[in-house]
PDB file of N, H, CA, C and O in Angstrom:
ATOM      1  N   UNK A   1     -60.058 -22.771  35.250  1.00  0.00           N
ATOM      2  CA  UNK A   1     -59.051 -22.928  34.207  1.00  0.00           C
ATOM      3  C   UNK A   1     -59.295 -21.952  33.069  1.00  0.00           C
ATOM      4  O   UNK A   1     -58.957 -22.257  31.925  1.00  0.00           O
ATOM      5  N   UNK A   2     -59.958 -20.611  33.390  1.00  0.00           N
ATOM      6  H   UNK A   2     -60.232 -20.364  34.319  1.00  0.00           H
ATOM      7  CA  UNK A   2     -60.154 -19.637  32.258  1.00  0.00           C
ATOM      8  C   UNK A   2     -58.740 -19.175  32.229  1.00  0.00           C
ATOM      9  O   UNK A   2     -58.246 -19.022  31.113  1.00  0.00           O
ATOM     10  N   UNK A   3     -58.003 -18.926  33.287  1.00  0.00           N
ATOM     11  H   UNK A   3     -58.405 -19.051  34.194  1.00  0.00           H
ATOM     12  CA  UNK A   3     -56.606 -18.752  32.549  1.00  0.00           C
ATOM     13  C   UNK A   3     -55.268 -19.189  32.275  1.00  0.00           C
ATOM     14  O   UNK A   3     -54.736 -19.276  33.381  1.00  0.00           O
ATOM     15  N   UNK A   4     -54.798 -19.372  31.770  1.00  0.00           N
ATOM     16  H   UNK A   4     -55.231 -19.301  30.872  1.00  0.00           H
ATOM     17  CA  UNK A   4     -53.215 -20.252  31.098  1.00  0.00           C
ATOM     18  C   UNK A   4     -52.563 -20.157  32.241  1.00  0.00           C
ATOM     19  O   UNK A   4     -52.530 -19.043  32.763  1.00  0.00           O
ATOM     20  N   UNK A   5     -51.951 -21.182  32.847  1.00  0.00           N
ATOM     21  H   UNK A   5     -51.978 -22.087  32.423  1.00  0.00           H
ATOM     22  CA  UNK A   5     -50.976 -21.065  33.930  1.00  0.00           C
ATOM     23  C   UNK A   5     -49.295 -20.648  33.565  1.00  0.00           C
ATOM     24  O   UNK A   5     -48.814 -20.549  32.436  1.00  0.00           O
ATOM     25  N   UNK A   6     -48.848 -20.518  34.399  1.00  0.00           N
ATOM     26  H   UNK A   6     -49.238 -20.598  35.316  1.00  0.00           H
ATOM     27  CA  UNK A   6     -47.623 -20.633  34.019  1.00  0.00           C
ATOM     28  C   UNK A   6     -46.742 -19.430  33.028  1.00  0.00           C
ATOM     29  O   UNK A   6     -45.591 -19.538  32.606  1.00  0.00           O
ATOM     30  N   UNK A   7     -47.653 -18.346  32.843  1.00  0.00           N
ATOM     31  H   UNK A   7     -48.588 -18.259  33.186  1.00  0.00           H
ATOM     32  CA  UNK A   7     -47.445 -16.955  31.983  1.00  0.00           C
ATOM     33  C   UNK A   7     -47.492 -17.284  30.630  1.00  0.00           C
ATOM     34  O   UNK A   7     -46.761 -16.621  29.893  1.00  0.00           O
ATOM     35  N   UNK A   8     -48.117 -18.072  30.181  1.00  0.00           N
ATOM     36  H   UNK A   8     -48.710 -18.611  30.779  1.00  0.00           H
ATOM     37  CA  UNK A   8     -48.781 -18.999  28.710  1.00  0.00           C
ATOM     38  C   UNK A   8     -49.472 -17.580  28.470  1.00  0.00           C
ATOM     39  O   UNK A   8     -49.328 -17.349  27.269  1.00  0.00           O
ATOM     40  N   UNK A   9     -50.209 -16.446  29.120  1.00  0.00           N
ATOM     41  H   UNK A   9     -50.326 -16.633  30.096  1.00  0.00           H
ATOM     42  CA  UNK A   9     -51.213 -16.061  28.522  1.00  0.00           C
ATOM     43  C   UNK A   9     -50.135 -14.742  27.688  1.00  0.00           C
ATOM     44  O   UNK A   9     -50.565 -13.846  26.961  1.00  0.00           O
ATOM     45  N   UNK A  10     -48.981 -14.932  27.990  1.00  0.00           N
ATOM     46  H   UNK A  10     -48.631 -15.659  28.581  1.00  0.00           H
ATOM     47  CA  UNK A  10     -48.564 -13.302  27.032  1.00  0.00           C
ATOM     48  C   UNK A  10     -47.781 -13.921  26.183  1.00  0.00           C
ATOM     49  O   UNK A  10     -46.859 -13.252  25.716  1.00  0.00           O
ATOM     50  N   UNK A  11     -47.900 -15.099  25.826  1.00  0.00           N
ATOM     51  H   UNK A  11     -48.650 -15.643  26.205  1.00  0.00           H
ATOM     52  CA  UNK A  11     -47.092 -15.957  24.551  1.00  0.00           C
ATOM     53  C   UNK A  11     -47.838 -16.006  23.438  1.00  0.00           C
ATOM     54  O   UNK A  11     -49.008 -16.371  23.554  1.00  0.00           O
ATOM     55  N   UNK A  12     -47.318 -15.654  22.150  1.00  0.00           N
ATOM     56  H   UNK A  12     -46.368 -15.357  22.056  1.00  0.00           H
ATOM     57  CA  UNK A  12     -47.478 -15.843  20.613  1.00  0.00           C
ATOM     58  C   UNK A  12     -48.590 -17.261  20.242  1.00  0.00           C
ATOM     59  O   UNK A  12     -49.060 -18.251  20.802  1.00  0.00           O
ATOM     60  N   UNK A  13     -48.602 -16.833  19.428  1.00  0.00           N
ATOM     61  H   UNK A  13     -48.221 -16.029  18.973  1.00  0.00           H
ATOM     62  CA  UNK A  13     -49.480 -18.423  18.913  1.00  0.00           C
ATOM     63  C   UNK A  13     -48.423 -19.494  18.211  1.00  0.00           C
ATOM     64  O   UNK A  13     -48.626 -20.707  18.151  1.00  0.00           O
ATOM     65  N   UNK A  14     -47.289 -18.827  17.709  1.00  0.00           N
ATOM     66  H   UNK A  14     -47.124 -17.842  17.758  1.00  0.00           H
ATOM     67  CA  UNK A  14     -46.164 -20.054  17.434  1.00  0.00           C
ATOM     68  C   UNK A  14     -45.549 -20.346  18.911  1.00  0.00           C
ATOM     69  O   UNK A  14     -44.958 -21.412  19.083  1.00  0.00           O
ATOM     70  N   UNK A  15     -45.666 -19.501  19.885  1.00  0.00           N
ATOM     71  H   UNK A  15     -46.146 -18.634  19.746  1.00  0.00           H
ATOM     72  CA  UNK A  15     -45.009 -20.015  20.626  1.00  0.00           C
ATOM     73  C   UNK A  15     -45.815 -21.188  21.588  1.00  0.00           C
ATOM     74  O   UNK A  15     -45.230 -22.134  22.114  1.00  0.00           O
ATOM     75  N   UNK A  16     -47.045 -20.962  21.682  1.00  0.00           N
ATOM     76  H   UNK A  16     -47.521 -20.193  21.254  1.00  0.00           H
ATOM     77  CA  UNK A  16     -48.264 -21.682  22.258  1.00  0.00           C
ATOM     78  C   UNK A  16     -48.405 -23.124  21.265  1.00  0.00           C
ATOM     79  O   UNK A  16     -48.608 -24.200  21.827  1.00  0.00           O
ATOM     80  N   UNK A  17     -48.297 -23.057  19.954  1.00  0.00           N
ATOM     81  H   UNK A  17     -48.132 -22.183  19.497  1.00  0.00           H
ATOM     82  CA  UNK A  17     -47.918 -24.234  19.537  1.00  0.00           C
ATOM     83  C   UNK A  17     -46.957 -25.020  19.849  1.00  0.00           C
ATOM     84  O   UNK A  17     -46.982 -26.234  20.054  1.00  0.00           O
ATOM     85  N   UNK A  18     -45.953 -24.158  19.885  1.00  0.00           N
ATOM     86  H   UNK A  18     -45.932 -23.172  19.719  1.00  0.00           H
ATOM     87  CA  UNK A  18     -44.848 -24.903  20.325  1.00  0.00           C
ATOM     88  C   UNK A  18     -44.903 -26.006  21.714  1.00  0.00           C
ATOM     89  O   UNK A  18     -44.322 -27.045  22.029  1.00  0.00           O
ATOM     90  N   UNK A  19     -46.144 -24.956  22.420  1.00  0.00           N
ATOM     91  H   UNK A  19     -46.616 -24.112  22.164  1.00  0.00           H
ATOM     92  CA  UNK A  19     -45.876 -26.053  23.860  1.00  0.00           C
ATOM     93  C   UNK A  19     -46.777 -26.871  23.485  1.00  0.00           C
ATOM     94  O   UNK A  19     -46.284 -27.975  23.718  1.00  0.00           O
ATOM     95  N   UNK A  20     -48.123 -27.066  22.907  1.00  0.00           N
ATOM     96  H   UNK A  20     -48.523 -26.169  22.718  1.00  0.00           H
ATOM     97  CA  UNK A  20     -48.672 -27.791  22.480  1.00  0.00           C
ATOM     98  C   UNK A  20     -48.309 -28.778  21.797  1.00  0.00           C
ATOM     99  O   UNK A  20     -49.016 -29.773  21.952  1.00  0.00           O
ATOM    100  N   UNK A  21     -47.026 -28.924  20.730  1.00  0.00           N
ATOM    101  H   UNK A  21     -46.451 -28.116  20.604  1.00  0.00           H
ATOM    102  CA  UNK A  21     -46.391 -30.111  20.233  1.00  0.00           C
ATOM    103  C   UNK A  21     -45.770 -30.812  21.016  1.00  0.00           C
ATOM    104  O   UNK A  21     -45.594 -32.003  20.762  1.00  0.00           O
ATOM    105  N   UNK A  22     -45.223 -30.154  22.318  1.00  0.00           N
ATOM    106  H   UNK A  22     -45.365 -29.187  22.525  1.00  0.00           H
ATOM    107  CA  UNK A  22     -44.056 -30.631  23.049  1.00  0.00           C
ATOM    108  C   UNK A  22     -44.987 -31.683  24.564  1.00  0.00           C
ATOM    109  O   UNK A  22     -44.703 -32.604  25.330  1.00  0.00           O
ATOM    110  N   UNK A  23     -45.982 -30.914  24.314  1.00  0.00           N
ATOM    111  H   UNK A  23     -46.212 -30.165  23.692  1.00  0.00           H
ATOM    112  CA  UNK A  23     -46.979 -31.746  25.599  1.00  0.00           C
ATOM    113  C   UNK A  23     -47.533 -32.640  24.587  1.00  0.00           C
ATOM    114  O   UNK A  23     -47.482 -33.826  24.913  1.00  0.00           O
ATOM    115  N   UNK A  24     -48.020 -32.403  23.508  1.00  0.00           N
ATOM    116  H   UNK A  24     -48.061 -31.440  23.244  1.00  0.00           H
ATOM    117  CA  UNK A  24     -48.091 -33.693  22.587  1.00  0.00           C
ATOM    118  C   UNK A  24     -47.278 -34.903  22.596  1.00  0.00           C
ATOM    119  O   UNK A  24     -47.728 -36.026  22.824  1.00  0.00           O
ATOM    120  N   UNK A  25     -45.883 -34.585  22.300  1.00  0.00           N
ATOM    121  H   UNK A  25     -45.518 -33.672  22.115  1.00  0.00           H
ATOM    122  CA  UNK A  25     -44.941 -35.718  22.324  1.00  0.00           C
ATOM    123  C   UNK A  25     -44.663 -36.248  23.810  1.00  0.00           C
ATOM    124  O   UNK A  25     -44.081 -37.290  24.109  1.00  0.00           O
ATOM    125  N   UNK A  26     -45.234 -35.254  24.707  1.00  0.00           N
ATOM    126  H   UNK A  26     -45.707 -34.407  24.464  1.00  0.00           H
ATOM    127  CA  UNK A  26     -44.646 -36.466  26.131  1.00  0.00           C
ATOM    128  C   UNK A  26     -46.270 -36.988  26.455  1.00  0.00           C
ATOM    129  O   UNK A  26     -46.683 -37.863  27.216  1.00  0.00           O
ATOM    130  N   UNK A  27     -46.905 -36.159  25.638  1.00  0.00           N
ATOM    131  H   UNK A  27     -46.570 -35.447  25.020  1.00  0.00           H
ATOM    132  CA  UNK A  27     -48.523 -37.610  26.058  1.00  0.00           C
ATOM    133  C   UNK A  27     -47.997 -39.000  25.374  1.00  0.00           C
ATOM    134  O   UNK A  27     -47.735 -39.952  26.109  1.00  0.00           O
ATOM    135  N   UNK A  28     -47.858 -39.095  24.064  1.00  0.00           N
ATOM    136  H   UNK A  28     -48.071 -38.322  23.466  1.00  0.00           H
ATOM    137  CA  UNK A  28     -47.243 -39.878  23.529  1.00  0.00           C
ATOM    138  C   UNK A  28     -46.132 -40.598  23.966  1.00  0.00           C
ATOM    139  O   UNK A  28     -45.925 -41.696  23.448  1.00  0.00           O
ATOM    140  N   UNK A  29     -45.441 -40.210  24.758  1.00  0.00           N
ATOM    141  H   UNK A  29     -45.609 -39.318  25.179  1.00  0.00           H
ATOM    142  CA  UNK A  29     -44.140 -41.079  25.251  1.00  0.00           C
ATOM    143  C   UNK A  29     -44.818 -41.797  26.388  1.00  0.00           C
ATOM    144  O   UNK A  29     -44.633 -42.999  26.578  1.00  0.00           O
ATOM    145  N   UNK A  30     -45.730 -40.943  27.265  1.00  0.00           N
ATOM    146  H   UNK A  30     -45.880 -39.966  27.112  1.00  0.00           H
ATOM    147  CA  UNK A  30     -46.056 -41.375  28.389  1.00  0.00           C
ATOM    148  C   UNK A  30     -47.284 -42.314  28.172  1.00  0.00           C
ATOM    149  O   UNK A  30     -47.666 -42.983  29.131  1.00  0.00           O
ATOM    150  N   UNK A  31     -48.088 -42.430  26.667  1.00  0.00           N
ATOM    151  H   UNK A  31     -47.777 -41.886  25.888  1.00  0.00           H
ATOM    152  CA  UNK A  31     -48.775 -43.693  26.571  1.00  0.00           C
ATOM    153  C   UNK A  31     -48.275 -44.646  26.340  1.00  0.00           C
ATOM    154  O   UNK A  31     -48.507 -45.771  26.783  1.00  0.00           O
ATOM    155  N   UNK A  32     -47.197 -44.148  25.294  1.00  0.00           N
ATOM    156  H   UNK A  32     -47.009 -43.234  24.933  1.00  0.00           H
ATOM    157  CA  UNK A  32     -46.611 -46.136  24.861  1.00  0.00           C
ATOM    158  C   UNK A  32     -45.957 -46.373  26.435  1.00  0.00           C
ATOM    159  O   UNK A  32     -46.027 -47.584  26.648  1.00  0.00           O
ATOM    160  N   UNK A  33     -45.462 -45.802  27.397  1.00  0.00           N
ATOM    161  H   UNK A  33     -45.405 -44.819  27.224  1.00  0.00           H
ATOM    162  CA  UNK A  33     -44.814 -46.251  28.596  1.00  0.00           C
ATOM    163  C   UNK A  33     -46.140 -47.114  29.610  1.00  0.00           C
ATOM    164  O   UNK A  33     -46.127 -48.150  30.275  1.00  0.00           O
ATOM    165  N   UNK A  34     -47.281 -46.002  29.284  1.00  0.00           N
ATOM    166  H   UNK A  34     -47.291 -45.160  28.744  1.00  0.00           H
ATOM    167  CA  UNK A  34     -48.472 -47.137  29.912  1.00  0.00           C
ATOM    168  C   UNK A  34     -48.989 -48.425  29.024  1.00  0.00           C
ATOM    169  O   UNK A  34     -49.652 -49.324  29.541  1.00  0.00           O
ATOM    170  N   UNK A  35     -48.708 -48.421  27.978  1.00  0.00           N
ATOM    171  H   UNK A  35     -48.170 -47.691  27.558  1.00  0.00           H
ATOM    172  CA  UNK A  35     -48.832 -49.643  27.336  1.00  0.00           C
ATOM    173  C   UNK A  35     -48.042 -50.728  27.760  1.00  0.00           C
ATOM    174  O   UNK A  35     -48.481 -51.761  28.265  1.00  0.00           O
ATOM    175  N   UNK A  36     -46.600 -50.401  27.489  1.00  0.00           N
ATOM    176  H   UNK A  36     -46.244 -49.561  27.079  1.00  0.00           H
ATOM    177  CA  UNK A  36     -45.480 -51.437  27.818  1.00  0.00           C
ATOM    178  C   UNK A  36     -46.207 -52.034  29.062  1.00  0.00           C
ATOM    179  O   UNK A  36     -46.734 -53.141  28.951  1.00  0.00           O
ATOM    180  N   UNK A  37     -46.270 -51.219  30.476  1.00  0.00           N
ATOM    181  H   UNK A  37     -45.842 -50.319  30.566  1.00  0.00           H
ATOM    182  CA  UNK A  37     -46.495 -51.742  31.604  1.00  0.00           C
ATOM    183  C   UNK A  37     -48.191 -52.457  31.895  1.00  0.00           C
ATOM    184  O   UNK A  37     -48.412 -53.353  32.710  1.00  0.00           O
ATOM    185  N   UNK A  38     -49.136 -51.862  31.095  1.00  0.00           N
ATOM    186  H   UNK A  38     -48.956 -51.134  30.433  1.00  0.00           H
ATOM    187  CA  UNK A  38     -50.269 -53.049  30.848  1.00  0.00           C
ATOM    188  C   UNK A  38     -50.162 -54.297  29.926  1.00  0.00           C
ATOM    189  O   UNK A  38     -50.929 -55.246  29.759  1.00  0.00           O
ATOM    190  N   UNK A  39     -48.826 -53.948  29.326  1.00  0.00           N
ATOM    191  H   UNK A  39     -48.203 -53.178  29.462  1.00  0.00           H
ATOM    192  CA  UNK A  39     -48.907 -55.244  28.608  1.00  0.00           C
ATOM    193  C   UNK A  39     -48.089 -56.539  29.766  1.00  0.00           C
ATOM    194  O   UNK A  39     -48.122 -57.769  29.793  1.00  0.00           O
ATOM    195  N   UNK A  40     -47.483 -55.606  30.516  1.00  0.00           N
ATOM    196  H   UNK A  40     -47.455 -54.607  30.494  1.00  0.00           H
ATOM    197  CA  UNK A  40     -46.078 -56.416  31.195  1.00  0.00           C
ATOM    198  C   UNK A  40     -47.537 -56.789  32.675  1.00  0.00           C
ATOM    199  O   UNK A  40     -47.259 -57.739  33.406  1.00  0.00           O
ATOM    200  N   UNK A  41     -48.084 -56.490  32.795  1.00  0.00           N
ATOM    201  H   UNK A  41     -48.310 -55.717  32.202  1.00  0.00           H
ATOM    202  CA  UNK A  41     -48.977 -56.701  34.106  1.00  0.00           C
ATOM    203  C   UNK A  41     -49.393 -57.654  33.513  1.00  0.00           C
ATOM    204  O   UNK A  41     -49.157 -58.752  34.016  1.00  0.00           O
ATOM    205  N   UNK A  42     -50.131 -57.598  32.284  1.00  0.00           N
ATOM    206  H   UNK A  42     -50.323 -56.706  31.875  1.00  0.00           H
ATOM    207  CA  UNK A  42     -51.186 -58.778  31.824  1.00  0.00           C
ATOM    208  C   UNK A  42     -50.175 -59.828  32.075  1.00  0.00           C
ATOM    209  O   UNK A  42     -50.112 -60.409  33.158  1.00  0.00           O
ATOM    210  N   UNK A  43     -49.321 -60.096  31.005  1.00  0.00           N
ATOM    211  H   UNK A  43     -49.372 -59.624  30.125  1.00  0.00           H
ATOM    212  CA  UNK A  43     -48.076 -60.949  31.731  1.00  0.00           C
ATOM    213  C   UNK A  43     -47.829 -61.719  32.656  1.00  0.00           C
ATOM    214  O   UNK A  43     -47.650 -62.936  32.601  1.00  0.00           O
ATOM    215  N   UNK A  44     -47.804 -60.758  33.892  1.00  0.00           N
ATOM    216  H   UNK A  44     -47.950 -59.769  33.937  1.00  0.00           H
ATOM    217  CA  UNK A  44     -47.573 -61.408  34.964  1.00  0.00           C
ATOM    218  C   UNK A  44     -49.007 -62.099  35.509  1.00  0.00           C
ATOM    219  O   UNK A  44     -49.243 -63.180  36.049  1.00  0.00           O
ATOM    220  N   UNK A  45     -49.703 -61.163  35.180  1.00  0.00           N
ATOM    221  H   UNK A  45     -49.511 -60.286  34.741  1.00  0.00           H
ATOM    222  CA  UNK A  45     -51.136 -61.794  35.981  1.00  0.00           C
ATOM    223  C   UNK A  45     -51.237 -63.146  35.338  1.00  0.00           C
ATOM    224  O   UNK A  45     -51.388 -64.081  36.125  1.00  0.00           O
ATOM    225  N   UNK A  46     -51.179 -63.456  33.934  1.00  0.00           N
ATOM    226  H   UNK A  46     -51.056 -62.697  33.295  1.00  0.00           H
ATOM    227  CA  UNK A  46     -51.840 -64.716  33.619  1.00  0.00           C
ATOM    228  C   UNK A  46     -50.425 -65.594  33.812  1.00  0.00           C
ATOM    229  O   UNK A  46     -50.595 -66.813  33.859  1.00  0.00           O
ATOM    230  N   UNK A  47     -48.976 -65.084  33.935  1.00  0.00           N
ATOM    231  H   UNK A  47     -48.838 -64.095  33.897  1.00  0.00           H
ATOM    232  CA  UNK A  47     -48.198 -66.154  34.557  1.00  0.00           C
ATOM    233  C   UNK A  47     -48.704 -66.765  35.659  1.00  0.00           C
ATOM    234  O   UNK A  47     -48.913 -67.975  35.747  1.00  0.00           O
ATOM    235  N   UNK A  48     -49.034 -65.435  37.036  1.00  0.00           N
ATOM    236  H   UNK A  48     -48.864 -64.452  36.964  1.00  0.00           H
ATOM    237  CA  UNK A  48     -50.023 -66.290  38.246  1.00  0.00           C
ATOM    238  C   UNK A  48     -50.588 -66.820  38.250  1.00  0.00           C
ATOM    239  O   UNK A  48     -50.630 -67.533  39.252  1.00  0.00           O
ATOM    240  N   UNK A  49     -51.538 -67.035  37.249  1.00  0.00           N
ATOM    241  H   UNK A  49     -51.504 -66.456  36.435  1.00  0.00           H
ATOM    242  CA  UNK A  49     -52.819 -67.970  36.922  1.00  0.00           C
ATOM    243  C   UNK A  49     -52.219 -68.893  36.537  1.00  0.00           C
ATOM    244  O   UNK A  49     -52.247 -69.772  37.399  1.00  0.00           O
ATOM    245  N   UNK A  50     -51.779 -69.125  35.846  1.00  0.00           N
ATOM    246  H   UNK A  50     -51.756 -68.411  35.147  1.00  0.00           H
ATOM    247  CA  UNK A  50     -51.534 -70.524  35.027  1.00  0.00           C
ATOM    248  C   UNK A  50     -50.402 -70.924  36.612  1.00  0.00           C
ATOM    249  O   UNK A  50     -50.995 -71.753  37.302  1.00  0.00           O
ATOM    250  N   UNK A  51     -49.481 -70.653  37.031  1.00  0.00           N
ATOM    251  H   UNK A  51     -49.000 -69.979  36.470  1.00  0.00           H
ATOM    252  CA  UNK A  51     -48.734 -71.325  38.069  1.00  0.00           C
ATOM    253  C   UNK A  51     -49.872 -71.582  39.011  1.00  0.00           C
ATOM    254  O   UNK A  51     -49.810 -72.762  39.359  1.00  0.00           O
ATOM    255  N   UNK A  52     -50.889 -70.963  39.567  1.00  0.00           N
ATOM    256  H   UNK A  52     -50.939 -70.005  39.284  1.00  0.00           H
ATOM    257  CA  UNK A  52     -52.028 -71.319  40.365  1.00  0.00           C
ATOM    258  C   UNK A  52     -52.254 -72.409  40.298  1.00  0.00           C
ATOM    259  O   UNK A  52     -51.943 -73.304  41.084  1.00  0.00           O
ATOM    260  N   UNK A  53     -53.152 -72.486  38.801  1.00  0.00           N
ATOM    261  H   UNK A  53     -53.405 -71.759  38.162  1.00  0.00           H
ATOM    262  CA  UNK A  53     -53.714 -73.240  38.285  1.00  0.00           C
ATOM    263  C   UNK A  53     -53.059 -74.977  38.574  1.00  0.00           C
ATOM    264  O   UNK A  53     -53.493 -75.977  39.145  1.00  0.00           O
ATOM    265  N   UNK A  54     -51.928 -74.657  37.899  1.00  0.00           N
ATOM    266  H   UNK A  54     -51.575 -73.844  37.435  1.00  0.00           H
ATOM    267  CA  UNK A  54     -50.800 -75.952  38.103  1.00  0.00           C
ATOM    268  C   UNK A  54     -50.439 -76.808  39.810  1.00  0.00           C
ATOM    269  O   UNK A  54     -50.371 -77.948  40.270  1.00  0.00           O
ATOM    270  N   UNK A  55     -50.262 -75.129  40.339  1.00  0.00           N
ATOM    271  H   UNK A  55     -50.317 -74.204  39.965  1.00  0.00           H
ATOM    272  CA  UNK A  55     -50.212 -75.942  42.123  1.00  0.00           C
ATOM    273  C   UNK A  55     -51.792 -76.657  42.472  1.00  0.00           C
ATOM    274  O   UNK A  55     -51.967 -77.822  42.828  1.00  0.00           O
ATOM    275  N   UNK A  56     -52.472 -75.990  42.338  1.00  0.00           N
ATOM    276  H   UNK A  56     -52.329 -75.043  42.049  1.00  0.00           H
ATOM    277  CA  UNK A  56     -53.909 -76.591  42.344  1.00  0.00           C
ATOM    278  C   UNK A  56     -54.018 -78.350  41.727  1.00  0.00           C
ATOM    279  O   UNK A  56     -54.477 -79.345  42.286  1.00  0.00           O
ATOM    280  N   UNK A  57     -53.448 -78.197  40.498  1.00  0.00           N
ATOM    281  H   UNK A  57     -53.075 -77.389  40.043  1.00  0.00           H
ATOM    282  CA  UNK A  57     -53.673 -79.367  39.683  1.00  0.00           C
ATOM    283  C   UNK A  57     -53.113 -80.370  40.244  1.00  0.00           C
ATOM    284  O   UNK A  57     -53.712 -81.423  40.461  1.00  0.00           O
ATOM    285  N   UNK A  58     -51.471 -80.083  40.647  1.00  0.00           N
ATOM    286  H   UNK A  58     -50.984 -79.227  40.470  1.00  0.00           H
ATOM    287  CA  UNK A  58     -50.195 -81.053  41.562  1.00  0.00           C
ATOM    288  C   UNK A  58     -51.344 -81.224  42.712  1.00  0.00           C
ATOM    289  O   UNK A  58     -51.942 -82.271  42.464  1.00  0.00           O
ATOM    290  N   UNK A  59     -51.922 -80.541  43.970  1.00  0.00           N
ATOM    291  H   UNK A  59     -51.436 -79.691  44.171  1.00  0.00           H
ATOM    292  CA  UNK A  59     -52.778 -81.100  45.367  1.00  0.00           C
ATOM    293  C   UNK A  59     -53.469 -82.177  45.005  1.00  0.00           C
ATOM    294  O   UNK A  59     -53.737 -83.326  45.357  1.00  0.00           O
ATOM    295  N   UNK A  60     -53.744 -81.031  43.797  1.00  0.00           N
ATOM    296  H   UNK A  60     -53.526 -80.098  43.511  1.00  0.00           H
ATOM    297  CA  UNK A  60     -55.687 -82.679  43.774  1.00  0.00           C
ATOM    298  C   UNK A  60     -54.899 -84.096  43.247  1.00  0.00           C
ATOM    299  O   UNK A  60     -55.420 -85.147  43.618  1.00  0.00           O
ATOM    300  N   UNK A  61     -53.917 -84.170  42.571  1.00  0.00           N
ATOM    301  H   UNK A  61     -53.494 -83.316  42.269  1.00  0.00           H
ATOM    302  CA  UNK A  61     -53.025 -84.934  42.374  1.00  0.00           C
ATOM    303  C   UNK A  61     -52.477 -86.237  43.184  1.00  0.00           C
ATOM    304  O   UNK A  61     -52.569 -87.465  43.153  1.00  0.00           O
ATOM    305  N   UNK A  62     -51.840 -85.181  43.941  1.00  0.00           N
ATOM    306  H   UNK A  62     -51.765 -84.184  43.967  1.00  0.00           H
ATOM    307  CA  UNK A  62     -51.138 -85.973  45.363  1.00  0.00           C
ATOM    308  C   UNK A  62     -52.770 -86.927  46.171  1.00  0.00           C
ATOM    309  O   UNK A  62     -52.963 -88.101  46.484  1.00  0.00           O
ATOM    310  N   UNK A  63     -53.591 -85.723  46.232  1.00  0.00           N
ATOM    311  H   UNK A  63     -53.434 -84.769  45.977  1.00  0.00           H
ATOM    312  CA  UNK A  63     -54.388 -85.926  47.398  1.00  0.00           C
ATOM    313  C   UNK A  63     -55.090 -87.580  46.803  1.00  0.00           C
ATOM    314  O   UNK A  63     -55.498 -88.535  47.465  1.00  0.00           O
ATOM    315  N   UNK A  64     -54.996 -87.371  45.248  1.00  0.00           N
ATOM    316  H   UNK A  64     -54.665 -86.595  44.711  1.00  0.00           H
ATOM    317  CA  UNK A  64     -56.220 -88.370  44.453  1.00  0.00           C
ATOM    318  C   UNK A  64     -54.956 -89.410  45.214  1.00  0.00           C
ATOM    319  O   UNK A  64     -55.345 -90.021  46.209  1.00  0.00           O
ATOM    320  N   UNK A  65     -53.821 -89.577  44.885  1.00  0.00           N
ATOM    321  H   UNK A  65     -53.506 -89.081  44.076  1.00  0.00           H
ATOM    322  CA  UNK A  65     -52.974 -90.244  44.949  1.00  0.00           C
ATOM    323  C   UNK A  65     -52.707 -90.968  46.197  1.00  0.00           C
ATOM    324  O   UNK A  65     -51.968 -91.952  46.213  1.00  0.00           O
ATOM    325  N   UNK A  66     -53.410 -90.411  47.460  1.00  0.00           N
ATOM    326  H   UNK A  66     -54.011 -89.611  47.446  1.00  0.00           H
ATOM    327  CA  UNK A  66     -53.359 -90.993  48.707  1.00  0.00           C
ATOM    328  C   UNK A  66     -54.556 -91.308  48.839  1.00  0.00           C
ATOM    329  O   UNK A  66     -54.647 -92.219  49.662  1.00  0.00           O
ATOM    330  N   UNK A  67     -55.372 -91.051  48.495  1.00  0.00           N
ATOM    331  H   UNK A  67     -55.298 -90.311  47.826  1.00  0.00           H
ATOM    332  CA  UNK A  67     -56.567 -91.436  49.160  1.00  0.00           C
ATOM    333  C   UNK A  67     -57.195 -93.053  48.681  1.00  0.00           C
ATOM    334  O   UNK A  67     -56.685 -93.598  47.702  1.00  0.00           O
ATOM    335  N   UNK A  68     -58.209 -93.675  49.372  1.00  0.00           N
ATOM    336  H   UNK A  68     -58.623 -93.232  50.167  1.00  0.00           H
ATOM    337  CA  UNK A  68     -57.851 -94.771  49.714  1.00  0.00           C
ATOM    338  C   UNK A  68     -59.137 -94.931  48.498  1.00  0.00           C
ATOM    339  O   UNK A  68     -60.085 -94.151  48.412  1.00  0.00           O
ATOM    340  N   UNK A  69     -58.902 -96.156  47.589  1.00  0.00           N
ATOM    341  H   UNK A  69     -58.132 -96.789  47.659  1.00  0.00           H
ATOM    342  CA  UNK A  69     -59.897 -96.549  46.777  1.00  0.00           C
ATOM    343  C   UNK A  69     -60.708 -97.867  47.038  1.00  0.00           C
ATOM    344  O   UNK A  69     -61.613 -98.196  46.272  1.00  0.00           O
TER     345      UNK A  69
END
């Protein structure tokens, strides 16, 4: 990676900023987009859990409920 891809190496320094702000703003777009979706996973994961949790709770339930005392 000693050299600039893409013909970066016969560009200006305003113009090299320029791509540098512009890959700036899509790192930035493209983190809050990985945020949204780790926030939306966590979400779902602990919805699974807790519905787990609940079917689990309803068996032992039923099962306490039949079994013979």
């Amino acid at each position: 990676m000693n050299k600039l891809s893409n013909g970066r190496e016969n560009m200006s320094k305003e113009q090299l900023m320029g791509v540098c702000d512009q890959l700036e703003q899509e790192l930035v777009g493209a983190q809050a987009v990985n945020k949204a979706y780790k926030k939306h996973l966590e979400q779902v994961i602990e919805y699974h859990s807790v519905e787990k949790y609940r079917s689990i709770v309803q068996k032992n339930r039923e099962v306490a409920a039949t079994a013979p005392q």
